[in-house]
C-alpha positions in Angstrom: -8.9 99.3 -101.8 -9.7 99.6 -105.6 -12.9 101.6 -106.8 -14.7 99.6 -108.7 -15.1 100.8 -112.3 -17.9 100.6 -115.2 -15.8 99.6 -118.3 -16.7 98.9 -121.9 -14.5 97.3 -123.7 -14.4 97.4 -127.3 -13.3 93.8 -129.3 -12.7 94.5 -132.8 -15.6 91.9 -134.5 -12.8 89.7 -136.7 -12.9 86.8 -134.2 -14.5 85.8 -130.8 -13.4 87.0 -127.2 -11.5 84.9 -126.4 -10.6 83.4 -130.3 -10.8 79.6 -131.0 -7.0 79.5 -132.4 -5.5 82.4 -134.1 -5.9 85.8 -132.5 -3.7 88.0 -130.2 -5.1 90.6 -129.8 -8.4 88.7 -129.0 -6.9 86.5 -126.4 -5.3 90.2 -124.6 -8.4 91.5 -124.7 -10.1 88.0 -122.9 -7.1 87.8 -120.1 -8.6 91.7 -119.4 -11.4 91.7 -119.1 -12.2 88.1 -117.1 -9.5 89.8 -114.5 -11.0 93.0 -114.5 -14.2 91.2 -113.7 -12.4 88.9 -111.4 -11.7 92.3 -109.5 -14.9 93.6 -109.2 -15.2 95.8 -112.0 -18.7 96.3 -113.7 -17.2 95.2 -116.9 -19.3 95.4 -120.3 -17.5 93.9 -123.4 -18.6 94.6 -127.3 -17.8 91.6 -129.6 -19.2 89.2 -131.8 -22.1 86.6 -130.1 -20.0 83.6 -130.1 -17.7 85.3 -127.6 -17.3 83.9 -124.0 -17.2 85.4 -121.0 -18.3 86.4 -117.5 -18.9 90.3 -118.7 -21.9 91.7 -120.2 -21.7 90.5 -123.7 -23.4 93.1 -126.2 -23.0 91.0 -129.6 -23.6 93.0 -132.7 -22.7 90.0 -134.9 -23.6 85.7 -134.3 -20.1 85.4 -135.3 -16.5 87.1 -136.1 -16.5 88.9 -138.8 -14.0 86.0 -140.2 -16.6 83.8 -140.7 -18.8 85.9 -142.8 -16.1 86.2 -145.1 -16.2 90.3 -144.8 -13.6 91.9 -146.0 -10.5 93.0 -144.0 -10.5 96.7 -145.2 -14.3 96.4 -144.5 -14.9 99.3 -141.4 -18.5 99.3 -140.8 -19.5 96.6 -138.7 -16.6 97.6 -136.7 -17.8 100.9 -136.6 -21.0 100.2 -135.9 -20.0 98.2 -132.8 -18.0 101.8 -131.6 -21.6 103.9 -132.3 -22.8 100.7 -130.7 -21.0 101.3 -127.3 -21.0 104.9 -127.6 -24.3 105.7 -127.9 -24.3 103.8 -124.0 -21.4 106.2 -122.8 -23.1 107.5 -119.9 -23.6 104.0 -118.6 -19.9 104.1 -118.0 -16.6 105.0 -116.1 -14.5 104.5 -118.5 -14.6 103.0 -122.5 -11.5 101.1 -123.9 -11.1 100.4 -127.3 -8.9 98.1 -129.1 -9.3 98.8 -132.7 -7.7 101.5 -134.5 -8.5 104.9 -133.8 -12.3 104.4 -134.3 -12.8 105.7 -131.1 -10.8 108.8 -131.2 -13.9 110.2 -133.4 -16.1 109.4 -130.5 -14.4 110.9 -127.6 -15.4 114.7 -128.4 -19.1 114.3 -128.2 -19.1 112.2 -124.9 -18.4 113.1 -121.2 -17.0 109.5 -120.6 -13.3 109.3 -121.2 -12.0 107.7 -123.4 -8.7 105.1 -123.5 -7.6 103.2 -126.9 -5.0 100.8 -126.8 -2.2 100.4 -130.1 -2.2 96.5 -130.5 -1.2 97.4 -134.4 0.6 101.0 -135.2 0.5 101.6 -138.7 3.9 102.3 -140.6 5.2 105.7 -140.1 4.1 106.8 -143.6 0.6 105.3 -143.2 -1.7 108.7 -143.8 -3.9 107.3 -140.7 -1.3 109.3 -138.6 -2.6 112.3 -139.9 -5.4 111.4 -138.0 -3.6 111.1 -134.8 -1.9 114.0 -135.4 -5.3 116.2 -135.4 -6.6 114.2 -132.4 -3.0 114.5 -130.5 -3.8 116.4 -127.6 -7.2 114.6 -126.7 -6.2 111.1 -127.3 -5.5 108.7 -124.7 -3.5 105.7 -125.8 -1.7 102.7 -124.3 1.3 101.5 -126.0 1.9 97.8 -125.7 6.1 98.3 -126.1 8.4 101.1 -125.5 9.4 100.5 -129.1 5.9 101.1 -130.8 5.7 104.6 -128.5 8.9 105.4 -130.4 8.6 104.3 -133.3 5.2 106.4 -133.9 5.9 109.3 -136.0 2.8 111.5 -134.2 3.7 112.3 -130.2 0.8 111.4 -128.4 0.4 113.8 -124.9 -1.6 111.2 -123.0 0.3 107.9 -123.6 1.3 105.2 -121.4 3.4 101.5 -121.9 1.4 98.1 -121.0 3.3 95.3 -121.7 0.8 92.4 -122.9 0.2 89.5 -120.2 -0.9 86.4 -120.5 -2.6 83.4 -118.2 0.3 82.0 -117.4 -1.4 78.9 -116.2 -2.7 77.6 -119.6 0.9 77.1 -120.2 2.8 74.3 -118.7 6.7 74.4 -118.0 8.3 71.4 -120.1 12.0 71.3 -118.5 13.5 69.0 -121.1 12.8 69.9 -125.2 13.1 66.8 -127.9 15.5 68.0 -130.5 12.8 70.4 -132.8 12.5 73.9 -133.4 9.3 75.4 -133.8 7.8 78.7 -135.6 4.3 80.1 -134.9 2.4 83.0 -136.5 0.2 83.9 -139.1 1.9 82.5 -142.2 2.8 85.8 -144.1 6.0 87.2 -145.2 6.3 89.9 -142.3 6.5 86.9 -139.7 9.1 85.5 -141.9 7.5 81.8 -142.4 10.2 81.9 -145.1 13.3 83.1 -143.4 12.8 80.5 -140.9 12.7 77.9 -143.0 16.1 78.9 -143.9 17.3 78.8 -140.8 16.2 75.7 -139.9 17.7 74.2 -143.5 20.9 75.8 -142.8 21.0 74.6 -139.5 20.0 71.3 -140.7 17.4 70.9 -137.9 13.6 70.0 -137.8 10.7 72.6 -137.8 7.3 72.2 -137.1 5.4 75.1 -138.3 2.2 76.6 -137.1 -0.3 78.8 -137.9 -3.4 79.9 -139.9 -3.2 81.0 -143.5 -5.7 84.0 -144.2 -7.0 84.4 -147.5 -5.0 87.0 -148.3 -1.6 85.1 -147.8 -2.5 81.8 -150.0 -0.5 82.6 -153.0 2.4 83.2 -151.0 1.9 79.6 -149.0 1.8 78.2 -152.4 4.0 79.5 -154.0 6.6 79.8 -150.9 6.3 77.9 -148.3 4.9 74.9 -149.5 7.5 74.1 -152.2 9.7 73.5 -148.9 7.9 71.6 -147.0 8.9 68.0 -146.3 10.3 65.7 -143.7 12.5 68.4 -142.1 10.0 71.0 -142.3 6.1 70.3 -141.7 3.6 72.5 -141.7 0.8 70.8 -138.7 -2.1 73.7 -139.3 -3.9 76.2 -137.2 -3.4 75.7 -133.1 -5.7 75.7 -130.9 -5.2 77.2 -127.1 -4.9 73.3 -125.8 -2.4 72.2 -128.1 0.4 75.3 -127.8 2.0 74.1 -124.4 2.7 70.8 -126.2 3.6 72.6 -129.5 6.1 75.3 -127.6 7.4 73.1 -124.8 8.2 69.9 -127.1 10.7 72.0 -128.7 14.1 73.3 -128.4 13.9 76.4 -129.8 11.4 78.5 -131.2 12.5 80.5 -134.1 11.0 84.2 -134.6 12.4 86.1 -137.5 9.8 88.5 -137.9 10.8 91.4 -141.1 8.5 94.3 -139.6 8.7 96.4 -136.0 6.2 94.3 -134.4 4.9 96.0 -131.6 4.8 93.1 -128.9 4.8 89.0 -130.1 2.7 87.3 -127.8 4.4 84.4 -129.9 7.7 85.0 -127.7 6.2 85.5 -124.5 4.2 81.8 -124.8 6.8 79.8 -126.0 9.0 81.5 -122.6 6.5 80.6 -120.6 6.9 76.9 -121.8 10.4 77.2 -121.4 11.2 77.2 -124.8 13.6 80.3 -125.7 13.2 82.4 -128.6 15.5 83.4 -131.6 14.4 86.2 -133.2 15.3 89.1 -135.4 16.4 92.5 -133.5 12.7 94.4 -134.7 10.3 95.9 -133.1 9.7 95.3 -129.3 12.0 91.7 -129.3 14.9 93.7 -127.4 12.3 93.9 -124.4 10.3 90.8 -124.7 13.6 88.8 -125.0 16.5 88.4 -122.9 19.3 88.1 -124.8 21.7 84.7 -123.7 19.0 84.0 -121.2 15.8 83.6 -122.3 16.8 83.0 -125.8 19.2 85.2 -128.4 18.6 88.1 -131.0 20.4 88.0 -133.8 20.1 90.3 -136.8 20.8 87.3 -139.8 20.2 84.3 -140.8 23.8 82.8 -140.3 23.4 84.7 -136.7 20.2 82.5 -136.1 22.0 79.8 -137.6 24.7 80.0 -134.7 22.5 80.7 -132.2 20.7 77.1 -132.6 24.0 75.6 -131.9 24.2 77.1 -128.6 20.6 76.9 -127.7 21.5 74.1 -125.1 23.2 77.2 -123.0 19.8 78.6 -122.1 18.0 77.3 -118.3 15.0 76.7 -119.4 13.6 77.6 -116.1 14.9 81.3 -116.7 12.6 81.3 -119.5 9.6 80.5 -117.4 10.7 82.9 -114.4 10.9 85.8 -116.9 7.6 85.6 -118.4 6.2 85.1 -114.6 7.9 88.4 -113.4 7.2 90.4 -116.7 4.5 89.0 -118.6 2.0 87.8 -116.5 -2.0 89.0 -116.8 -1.9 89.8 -113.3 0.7 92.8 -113.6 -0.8 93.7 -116.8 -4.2 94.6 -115.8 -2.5 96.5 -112.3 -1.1 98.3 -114.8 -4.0 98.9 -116.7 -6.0 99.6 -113.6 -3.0 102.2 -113.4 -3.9 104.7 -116.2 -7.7 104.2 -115.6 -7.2 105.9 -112.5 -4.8 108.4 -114.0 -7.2 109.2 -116.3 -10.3 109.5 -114.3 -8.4 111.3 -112.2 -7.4 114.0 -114.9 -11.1 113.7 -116.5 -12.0 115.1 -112.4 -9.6 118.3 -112.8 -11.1 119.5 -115.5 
């Protein structure tokens, strides 16, 4: 039998838990903590007051962060939310954090341990690592791919690897595509809006694209994305949870050709789950998201993509579906979670 747990979890403020469209990180940090609570956990979560969900909700702002047009570089309201939670430390088990490091600078000056998970590892060269690096050996972090753990250039003593998961449910299997290929993300050159597009004109096949446009990345929308957009390639806006099964399972194919080492694309994991399989760029954690000639194909070009579409018809759509079920589902993410809790309670008790 589980012991039940007093968790705080730590949103960052951007968007609500879970978010209305765009927003990974937000919707991981939803799937945890309505199962933790589904488990019996005392579960208290810090995010912005349009969140919802059956945890304690301690809002520090009416609305993400998003809304109020702050500024991404802007810290302090997310800061203030940590001193927030904090400051409450000995109302709890356990605190997990999901923003940065923030809560590394915590950790010292309470009893209650403390676990942060990596949704975003800056670049190797980023001088926030010197951070980490002073912090090394009291840090606990969750890693959400083998290849983030890797690919970080400080080795962290206390680290562990949970994959992402999602609600499987919210997506429905669509055994037979129409003949479109689809691309999803934020539009920005590191999710490689314009290397699909390339594809897809090479290939001389349709693509729908999706996804919201941040302030920050309208100049390169203008000036590169929506030169190429006509009858073959259509841009149809920001998503919203109801309308991805349609959007992933109407199509054929869903293109991925991200340019960075992402750490884990929900992106690839949703469309699976649709049946859908993924091309995408060898980066990052697509090596173990993927699998390659049965859930979809990674390639390293765009003429590789470019051959993969025309054998996209040798993938079983259902071995897309099983995959995610097996791999990716919330249910074996938060037993895993659950996991290092315990590991970490359990090391907190030594002491």
């Amino acid at each position: 039998m589980r012991k039940k747990l007093r968790i705080a979890q730590i949103a960052p403020l951007w968007f609500p838990i879970p978010p209305e469209k765009y927003g990974g990180i937000e919707r991981i940090i939803s799937f945890l903590t309505e199962e933790l609570v589904k488990r019996g956990h005392e579960v208290t979560l810090f995010a912005s007051g349009n969140s919802k969900t059956e945890a304690k909700l301690i809002p520090l702002t009416k609305k993400g962060l998003i809304h109020l047009e702050v500024a991404w570089q802007d810290y302090w309201f997310n800061l203030f939310n940590h001193s927030v939670a904090f400051e409450k430390a000995n109302q709890f088990d356990i605190i997990h954090c999901h923003w940065g490091i923030i809560g590394g600078f915590f950790q010292k000056i309470v009893k209650t341990p403390v676990l942060q998970t990596m949704h975003n590892t800056p670049n190797a060269i980023d001088p926030r690592w010197k951070i980490f690096n002073h912090y090394k050996n009291d840090l606990n972090l969750v890693f959400i791919s083998k290849s983030e753990r890797k690919n970080a250039p400080v080795k962290i003593k206390n680290s562990w690897i949970v994959y992402n998961g999602m609600d499987i449910s919210r997506f429905k299997f669509n055994p037979k595509s129409k003949e479109h290929f689809v691309w999803i993300a934020r539009i920005c050159e590191e999710k490689g809006t314009k290397e699909a597009i390339q594809i897809a004109k090479k290939a001389k096949v349709k693509l729908l694209l999706a996804g919201q446009i941040q302030p920050h990345h309208r100049e390169y929308f203008r000036k590169e994305i929506k030169p190429e957009l006509n009858s073959q390639i259509q841009y149809v806006g920001e998503l919203s949870q109801k309308e991805l099964s349609d959007f992933y399972g109407s199509a054929k194919g869903c293109l991925y050709p991200i340019r960075w080492k992402e750490p884990f694309g929900l992106v690839m994991t949703e469309s699976m789950a649709c049946g859908t399989p993924v091309i995408a760029f060898n980066r990052g954690s697509v090596p173990e998201v993927i699998k390659d000639g049965k859930t979809g194909f990674i390639v390293k070009s765009i003429n590789e993509a470019v051959r993969a579409i025309k054998k996209i018809d040798q993938i079983d759509r259902r071995e897309c579906r099983k995959w995610v079920e097996e791999n990716f589902s919330v249910e074996k993410m938060v037993d895993n979670y659950e996991k290092v809790y315990q590991k970490i309670l359990a090391k907190q008790k030594i002491k």
